[in-house]
Each structure stands twice: as C-alpha cells, then as structure tokens.
N, C-alpha and C positions, 0 to 999 in steps of 0.2 A: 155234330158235337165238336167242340174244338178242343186239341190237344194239349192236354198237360204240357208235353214237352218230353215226358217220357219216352224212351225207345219204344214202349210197346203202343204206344197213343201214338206216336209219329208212324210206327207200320202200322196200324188199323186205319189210322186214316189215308194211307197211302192206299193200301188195299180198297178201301171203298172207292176212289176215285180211278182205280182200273176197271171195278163192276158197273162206275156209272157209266163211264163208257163205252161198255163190253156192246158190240153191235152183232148180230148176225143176220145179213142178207140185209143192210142198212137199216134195220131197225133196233130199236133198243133192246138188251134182252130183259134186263129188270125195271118193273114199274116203282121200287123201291128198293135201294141200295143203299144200307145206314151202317154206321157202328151200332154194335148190340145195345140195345139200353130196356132189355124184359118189355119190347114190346107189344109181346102178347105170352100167355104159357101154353103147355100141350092140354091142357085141360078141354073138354069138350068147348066147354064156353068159350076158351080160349082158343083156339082153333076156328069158331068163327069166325072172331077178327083175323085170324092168318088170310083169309079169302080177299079183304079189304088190301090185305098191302102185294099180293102175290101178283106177277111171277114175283118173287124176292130173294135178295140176299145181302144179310147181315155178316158183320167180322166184329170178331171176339179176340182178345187173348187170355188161351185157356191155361196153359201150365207153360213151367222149362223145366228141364234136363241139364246136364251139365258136363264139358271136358276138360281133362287137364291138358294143356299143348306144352312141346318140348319143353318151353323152359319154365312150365309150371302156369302159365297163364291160364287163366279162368274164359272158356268159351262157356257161352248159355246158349242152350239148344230153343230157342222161344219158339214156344206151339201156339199157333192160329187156329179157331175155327171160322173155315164159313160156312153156315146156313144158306142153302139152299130151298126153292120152295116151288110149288104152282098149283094149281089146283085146274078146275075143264068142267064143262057142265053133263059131258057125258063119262060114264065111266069110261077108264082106262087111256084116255087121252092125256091125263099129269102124267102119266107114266112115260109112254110112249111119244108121244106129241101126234099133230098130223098136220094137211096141208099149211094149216091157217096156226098154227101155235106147236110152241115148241113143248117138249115135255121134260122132264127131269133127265133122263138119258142126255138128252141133243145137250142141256143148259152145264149139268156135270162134266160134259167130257169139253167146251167152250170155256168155264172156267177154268179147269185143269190146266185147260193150255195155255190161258192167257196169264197164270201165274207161275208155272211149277220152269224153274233158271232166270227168275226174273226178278231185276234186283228193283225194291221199293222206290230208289228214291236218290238224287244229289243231295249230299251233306247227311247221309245216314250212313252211319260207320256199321253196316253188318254185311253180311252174305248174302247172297242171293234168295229167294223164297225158292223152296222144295217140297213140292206133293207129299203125303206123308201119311195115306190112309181113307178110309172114310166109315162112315154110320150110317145104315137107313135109318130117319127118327118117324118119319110120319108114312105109311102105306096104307090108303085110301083107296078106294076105286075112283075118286075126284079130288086127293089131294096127295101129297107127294112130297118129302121132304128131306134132306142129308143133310148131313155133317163133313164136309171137305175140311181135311186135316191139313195144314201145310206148317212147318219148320225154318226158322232164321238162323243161324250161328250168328250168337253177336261177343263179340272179344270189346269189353270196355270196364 
C-alpha cells in the first residue's frame, strides 16, 4: 500500500520493508509482510485464511502517547503493532518451531531484534523504534500469533 505521506504511513512502510527482508539461516522468515489492511479477522472463519498468508507479519499504527520536553515542545510517543503469525501441521510446532520451520518463539525474538534501537528511515525526523511489549492473540496447537509492540518519539 503506498504512503500518504504521513509520519505514521512513512514508518509502517518502513517497517514492512525490514520484515520483508528479515532472513534467518538465509531464508525468508515471512511468506507475507504487509501493512495491516483487515486482512483477515480472529473469527473462526477468519483464521482460516490466516493459514494462507502465514508464517506472517503485518504493521499497524495503533495509538500515541504524548511529552512535554524542556521547552514545552510536543513529543508523540507513536505505538506500532506488528502481528506476528505461523501456523505447522503438527501440533505444537507454531509454537515452538523445529528442524524444518521456525515457530513463533525463534520469529518474536528475530523480530525484536531486528527492530527494537533502529531508526526507520533517511529523511524521517523521529527516533529510533523501541520494543515496547507484547500480546498473545492466537494460541492453537497449529497456529500461533502476537502482537509486538514497538514505540517512535516523534517531535514535529
């Protein structure tokens, strides 16, 4: 999807193009790395298709926060999510991974690091992105899915 132009569309699209090419042991780690656009929901039905696009991970901007700095200037604290996803056709593999596929554990703690002191972007006037939490949303015995939290200060 292409960006408004907004601060928060220019780091969502930032972000997606560190998950596209997030590797581990040279291979890809997501078969689908988008900006959020609902698509798919938790509903049973819904969750089907999750299977279609997985391993996955989507970026959202959820909410901000706000500081006042010394001399009164307005920082916004801009909250990201990314979704996280996998799914295995035996239980307990999304979870855990094994030889052949990664599981949610290995793909959470890959993410984490390849975002949490790392700044988006040339010509983006914010801060660096910071880790900032997370959610289990999906717990399956064949699917698996989080909510990684991460944080911008943006002064503009």
């Amino acid at each position: 999807m292409p960006s408004d132009g907004g601060i928060t569309s220019e780091i969502e699209v930032a972000m997606v193009g560190v998950l596209e090419a997030l590797e581990n042991n040279d291979k890809t780690v997501f078969k689908t790395a988008e900006q959020w656009d609902d698509q798919f929901d938790t509903t049973a039905g819904g969750l089907e298709k999750f299977d279609r696009f997985a391993p996955l991970a989507f970026v959202a901007f959820g909410d901000a926060g706000s500081n006042r700095l010394g001399g009164y200037d307005l920082e916004q604290q801009l909250r990201f999510a990314v979704l996280i996803g996998t799914e295995s056709k035996a239980a307990g593999i999304a979870r855990t991974g094994d030889a052949k596929h990664l599981g949610i554990s290995k793909i959470r703690d890959l993410v984490i690091a390849a975002f949490d002191k790392l700044h988006p972007g040339n010509g983006l006037t914010c801060n660096s992105i910071y880790y900032d939490g997370e959610y289990k949303l999906v717990d399956q015995p064949k699917r698996q899915a989080q909510q990684l939290n991460f944080t911008v200060g943006y002064i503009g």
